[in-house]
N, C-alpha and C positions, 0 to 999 in steps of 0.2 A: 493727550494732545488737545483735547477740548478746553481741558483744564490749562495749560498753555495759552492757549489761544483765547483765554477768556469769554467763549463761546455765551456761557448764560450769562454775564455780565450785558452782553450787549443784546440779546434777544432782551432783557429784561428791561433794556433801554428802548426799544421798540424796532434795534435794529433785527427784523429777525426772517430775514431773505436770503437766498442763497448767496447773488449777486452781492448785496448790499454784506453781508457777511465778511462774503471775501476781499471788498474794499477794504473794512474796517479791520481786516487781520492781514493784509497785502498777503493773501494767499492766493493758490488757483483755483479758480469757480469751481472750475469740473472737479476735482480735486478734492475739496472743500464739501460737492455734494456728497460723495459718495463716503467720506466719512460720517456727513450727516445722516446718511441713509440709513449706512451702516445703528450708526447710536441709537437712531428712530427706532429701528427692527428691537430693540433690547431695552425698552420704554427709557433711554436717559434722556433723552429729548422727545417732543411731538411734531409728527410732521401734519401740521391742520390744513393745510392745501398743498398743490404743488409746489416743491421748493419755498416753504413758507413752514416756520418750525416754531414753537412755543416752549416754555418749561412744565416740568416734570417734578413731581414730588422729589423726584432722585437728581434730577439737572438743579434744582434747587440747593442742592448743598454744594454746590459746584461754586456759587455767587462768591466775590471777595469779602462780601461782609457776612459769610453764613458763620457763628459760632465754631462748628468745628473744623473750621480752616482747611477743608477737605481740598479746598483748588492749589493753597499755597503747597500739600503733602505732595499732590500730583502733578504740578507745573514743571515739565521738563525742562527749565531752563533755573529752577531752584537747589537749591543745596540737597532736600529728598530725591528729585529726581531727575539727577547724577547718580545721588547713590541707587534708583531703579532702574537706569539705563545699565550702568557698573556690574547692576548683577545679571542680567539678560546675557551683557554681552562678555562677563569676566567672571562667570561661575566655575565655566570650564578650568579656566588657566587654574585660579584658586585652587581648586579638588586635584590639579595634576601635582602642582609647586606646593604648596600651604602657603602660595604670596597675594599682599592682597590684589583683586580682580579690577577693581579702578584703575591702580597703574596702570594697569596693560591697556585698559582702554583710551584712557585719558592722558596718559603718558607721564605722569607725574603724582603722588599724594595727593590723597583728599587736603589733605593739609594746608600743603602748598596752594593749594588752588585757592582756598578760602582767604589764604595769605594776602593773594593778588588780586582779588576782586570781592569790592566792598557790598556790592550788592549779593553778593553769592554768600559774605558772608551775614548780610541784617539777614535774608532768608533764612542760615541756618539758625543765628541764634531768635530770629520769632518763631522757627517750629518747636526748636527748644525750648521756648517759654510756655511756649500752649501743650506742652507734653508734660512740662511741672503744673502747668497752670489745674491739669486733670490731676496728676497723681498730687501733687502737694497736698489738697486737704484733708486726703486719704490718710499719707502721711505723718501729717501735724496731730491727728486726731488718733492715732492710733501706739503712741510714746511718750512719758509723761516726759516733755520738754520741760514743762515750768522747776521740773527738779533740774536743770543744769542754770549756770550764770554765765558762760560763754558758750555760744555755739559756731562753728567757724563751716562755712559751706564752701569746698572747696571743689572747683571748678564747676562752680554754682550760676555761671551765665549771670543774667541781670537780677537773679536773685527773687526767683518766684518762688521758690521754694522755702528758702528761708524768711520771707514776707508773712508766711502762713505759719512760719514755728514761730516766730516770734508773734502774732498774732495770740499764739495756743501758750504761751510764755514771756506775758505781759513784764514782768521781771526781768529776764532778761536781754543780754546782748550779743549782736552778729555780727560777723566778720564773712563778704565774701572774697575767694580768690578764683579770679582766671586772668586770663590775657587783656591787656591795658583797651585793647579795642573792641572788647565786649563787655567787660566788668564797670566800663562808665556808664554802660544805657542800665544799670540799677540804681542809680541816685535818683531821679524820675519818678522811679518805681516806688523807691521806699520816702520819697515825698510826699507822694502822694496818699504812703498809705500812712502817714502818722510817723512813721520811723526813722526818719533819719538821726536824730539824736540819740538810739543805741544800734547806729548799723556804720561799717568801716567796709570800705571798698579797696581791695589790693590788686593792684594788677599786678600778673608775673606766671610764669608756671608753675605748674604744682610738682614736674619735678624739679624743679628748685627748693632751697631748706624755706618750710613752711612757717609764718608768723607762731609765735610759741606760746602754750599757756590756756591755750582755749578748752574746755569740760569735754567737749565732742565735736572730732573731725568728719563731717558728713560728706560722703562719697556718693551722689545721687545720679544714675546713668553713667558713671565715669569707667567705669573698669570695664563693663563690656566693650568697649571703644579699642582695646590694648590686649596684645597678648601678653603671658603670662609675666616675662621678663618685665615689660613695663609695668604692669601691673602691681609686682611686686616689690617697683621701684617707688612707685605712689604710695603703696600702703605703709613703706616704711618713712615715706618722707612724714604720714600723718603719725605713724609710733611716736618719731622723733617727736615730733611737734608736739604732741600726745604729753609724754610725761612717761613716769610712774603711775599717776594719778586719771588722766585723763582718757576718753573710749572714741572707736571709732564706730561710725556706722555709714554699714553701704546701704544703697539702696536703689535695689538692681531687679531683672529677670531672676528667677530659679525653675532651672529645667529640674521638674517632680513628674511624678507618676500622677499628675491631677488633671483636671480639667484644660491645663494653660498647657499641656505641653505640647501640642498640635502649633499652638501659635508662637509659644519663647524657641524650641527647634527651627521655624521659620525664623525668627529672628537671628538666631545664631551664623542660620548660612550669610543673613545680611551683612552681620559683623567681619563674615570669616571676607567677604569681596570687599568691604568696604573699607577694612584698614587689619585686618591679620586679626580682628578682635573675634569676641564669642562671649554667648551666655554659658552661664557656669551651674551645676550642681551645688547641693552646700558643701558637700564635701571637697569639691575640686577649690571652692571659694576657704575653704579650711586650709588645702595643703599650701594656696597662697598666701593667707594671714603667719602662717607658721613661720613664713620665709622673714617676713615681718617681725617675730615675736610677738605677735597676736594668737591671743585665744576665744573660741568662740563663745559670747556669755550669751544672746539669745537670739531666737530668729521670728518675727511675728510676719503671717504673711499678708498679703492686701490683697482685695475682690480684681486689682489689674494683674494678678498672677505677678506680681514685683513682690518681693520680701524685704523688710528692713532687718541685717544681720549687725547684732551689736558683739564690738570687739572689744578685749581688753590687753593688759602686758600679760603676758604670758610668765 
């Protein structure tokens, strides 16, 4: 709610009264204190006199300009959180049906809703950038990309991901695909970084038949989003597109017996409310490529508990 209401944005402007507070968020004073009270008691905020509140090492990551975007993950009126309202209020249904928990709350797909509102949608695709924006260089550094000459990132948002392989793969060239009203805010992107002269922008879906020809079909966050059926409707659009020749690679969660499993299981129930999707084992991600004609040729994992699985024709 804090995070909403941009709370430390405006204390940090000097608004930082209760009164004065609840002007600047058209909320209700009394209302408004007793949340602050609340947050005060749990060091996110300070209260330095009566109804008079400061920040906090921890209200400090709260700010819209802090790095890790922590206000945009928590803003209940952003694309994240829907999907944290979704699961509070549609975990239940989920575990009873196996359908996703949003509907029921929202009364329509995540989808859909992003469909219809442009702001719901820049939200979701900037937390999506800043989610590649962490794992990408993890990923660029940990696969010899400079051995491939095309790499295609599909349903690759504005293409922060691919920014950073072609970065690690001065050689080569990129292709992103997703949907025509997010795949244009990567031209920008790869202006800025030096790349546009080996980087191609496609809007359209991915299941739609994939542009053809590319070394490696990159699948990054995409498949926990879908269940199986779709799942293995992507993976075969990237076979096709693939070749003989050419490999796919995800790069996803893997629920292991390690360290991450406490936190990718929580991810999973997120998936399961949020759109029918789930994080996957490598084997459960095996029995899917099979569906595919894919075979597993390796799995290397990264310090965010994500594994990059590379595939080939079976």
């Amino acid at each position: 709610m804090a995070a909403t209401l941009r709370i430390a944005d405006h204390i940090a402007a000097g608004i930082d009264t209760r009164d004065a507070l609840a002007a600047k968020t058209t909320t209700d004073a009394d209302s408004l204190g007793r949340l602050l009270r609340f947050l005060s008691c749990r060091g996110i905020f300070e209260e330095t006199a009566a109804g008079t509140y400061a920040l906090t090492d921890t209200s400090r990551l709260l700010l819209d300009s802090h790095p890790s975007r922590m206000r945009h993950w928590l803003d209940l009126e952003g694309a994240s959180g829907r999907i944290d309202l979704a699961a509070c209020g549609g975990l239940l249904h989920a575990v009873r049906t196996g359908e996703p928990g949003y509907d029921q709350v929202f009364g329509r797909p995540f989808w859909d809703d992003l469909a219809d509102d442009q702001v719901l949608t820049d939200t979701f695709s900037d937390q999506m950038a800043a989610v590649q924006g962490k794992l990408a260089p993890a990923a660029a550094g940990a696969y010899p990309w400079d051995s491939l000459g095309h790499i295609a990132d599909i349903g690759g948002g504005t293409g922060a991901l691919l920014a950073e392989i072609l970065k690690a793969a001065p050689a080569a060239r990129g292709t992103v695909v997703d949907l025509p009203g997010t795949v244009e805010g990567g031209a920008a992107r790869f202006e800025a970084a030096g790349l546009s002269g080996r980087t191609e922008l496609v809007g359209q879906s991915f299941f739609d038949e994939l542009p053809a020809g590319a070394d490696m079909y990159v699948l990054s966050q995409i498949l926990h989003d879908w269940d199986d059926e779709e799942s293995v409707a992507i993976l075969k659009r990237c076979a096709e597109a693939a070749g003989e020749n050419g490999r796919v690679m995800i790069v996803d969660r893997v629920i292991a017996e390690d360290e991450g499993k406490q936190l990718n299981t929580e991810y999973d129930l997120r998936m399961l409310v949020f759109n029918k999707g789930r994080e996957r084992t490598v084997e459960e991600f095996a029995a899917l490529a099979a569906q595919a004609g894919l075979k597993l040729r390796g799995v290397t994992g990264l310090p965010s508990y994500h594994s990059l699985l590379e595939w080939e024709r079976a």
